[in-house]
TORPA-4810 file (N, C-alpha, C, O; in nm, 3 decimals):
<nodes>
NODE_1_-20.160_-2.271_-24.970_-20.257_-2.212_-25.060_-20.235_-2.271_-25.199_-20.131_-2.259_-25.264_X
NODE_2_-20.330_-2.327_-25.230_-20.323_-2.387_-25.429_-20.357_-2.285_-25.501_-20.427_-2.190_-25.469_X
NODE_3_-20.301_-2.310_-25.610_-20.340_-2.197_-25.743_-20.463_-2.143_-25.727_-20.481_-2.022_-25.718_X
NODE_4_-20.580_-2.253_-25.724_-20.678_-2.164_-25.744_-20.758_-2.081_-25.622_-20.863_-2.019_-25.634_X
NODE_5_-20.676_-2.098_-25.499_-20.746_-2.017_-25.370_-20.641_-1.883_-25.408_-20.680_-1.768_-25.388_X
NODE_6_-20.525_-1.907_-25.455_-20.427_-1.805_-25.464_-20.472_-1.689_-25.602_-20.438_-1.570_-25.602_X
NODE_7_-20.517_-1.724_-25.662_-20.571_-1.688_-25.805_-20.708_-1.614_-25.780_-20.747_-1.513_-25.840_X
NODE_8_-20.773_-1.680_-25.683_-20.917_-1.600_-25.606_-20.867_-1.458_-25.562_-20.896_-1.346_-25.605_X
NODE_9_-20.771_-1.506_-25.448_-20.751_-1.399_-25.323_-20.635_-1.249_-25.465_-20.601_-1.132_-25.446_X
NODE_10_-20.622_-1.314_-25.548_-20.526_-1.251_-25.658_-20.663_-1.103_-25.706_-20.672_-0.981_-25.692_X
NODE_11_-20.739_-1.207_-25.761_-20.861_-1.106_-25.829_-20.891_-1.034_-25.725_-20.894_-0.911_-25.731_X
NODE_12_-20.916_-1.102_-25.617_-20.986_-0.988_-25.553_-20.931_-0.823_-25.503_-20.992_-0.721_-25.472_X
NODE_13_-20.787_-0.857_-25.515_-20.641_-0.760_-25.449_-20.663_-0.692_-25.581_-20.680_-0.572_-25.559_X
NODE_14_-20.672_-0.727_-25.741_-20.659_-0.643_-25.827_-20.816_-0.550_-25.814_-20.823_-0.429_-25.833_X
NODE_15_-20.918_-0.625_-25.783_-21.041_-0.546_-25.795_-21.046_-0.426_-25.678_-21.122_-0.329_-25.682_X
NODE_16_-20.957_-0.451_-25.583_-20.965_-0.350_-25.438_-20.885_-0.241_-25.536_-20.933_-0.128_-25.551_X
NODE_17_-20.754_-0.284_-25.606_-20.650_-0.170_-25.598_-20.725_-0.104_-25.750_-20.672_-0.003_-25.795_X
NODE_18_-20.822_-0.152_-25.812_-20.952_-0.099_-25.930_-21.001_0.010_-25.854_-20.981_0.132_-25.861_X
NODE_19_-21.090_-0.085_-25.756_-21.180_0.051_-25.720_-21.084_0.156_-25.604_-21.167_0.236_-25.562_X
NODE_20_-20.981_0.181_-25.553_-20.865_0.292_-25.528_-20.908_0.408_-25.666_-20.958_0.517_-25.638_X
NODE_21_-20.890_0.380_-25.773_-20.891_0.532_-25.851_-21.095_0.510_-25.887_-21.111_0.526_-26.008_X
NODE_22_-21.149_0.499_-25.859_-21.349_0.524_-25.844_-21.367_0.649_-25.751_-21.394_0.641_-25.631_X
NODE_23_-21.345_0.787_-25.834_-21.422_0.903_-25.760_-21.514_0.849_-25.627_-21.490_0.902_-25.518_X
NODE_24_-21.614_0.749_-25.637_-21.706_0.739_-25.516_-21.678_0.672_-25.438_-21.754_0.628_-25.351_X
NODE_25_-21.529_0.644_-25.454_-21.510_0.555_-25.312_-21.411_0.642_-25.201_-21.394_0.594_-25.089_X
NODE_26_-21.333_0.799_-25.246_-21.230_0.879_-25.197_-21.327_0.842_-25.007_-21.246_0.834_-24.915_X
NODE_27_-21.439_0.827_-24.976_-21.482_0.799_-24.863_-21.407_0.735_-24.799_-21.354_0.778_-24.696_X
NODE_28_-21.380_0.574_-24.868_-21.328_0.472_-24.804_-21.127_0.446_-24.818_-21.066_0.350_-24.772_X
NODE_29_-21.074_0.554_-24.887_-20.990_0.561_-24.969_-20.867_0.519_-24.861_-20.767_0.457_-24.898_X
NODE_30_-20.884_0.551_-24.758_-20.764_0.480_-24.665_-20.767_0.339_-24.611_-20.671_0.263_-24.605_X
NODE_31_-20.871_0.318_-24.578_-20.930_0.123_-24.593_-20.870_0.082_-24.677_-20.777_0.007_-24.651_X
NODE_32_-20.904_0.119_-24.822_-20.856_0.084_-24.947_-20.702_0.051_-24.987_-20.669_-0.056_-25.040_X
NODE_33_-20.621_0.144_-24.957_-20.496_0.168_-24.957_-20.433_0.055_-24.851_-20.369_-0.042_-24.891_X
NODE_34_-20.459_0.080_-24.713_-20.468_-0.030_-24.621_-20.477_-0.162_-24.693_-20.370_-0.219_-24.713_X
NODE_35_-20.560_-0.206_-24.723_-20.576_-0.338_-24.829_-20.494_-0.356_-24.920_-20.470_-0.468_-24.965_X
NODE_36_-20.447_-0.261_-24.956_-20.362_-0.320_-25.079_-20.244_-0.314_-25.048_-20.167_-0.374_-25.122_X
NODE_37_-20.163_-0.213_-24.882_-20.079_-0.235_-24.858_-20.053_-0.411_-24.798_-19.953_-0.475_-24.832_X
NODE_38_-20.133_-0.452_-24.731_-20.202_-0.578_-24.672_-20.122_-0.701_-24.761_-20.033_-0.784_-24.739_X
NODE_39_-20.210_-0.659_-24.878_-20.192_-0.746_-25.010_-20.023_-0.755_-25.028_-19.942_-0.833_-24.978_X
NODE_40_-20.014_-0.699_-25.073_-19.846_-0.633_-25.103_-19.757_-0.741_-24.987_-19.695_-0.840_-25.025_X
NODE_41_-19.763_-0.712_-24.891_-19.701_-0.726_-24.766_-19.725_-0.920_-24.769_-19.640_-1.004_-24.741_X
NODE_42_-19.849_-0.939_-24.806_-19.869_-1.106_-24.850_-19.753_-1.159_-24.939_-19.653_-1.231_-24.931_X
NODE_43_-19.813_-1.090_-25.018_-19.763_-1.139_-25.159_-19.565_-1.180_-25.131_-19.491_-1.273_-25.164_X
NODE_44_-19.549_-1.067_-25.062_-19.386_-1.074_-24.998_-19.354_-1.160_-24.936_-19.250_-1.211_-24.977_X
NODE_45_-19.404_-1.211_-24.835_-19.469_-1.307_-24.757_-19.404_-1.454_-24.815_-19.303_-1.514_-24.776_X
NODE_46_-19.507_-1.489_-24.928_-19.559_-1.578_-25.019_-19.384_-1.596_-25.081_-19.310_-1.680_-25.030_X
NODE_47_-19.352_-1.532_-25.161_-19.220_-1.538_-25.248_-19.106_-1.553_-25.076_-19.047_-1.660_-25.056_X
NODE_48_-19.099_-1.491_-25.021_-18.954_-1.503_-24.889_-18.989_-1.662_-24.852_-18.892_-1.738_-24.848_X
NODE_49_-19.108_-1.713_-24.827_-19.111_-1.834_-24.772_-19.091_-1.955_-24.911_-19.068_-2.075_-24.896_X
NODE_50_-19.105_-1.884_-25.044_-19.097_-2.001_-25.182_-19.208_-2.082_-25.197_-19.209_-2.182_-25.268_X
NODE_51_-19.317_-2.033_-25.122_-19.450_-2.058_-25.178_-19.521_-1.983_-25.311_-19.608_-2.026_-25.386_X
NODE_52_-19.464_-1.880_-25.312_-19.483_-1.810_-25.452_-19.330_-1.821_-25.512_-19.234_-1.787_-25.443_X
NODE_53_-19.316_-1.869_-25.640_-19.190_-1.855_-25.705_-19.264_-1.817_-25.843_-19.376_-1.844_-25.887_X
NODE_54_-19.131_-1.727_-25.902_-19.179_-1.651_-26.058_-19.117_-1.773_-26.134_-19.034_-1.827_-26.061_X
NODE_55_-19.127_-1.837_-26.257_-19.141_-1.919_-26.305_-19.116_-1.845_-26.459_-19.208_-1.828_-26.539_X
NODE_56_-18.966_-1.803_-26.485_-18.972_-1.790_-26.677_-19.038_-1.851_-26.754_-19.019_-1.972_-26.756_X
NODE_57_-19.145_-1.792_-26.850_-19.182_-1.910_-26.925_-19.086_-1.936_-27.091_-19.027_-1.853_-27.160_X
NODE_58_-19.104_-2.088_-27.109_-19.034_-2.141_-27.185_-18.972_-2.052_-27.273_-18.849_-2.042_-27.267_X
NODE_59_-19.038_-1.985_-27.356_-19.041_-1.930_-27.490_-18.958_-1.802_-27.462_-18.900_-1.767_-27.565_X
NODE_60_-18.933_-1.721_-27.359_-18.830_-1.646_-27.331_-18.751_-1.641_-27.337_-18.718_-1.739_-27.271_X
NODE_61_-18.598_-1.564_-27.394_-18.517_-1.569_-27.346_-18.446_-1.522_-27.227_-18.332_-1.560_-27.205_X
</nodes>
């Protein structure tokens, strides 16, 4: 996965775990949760295999 398919599938995980607190979605609210456990469980995924690595930036100490 390159930055920018990873950066897609990124927005879209923040916009699912958005609409989680939207009064009009408590309908779908376990789907929802489901998905973002999903996400989560990727993302873990991603970093154990060192396809995702956190990266200090410079200016930090």
């Amino acid at each position: 996965m390159n930055f920018k398919e990873f950066k897609t599938w990124l927005d879209n995980a923040v916009s699912v775990a958005e609409a989680i607190a939207l009064p009009e979605n408590k309908g779908v609210l376990d789907e929802l949760i489901e998905n973002t456990a999903n996400n989560l469980a990727f993302i873990a995924e991603l970093v154990e295999s060192r396809q995702l690595i956190y990266k200090k930036p410079r200016h930090e100490d």
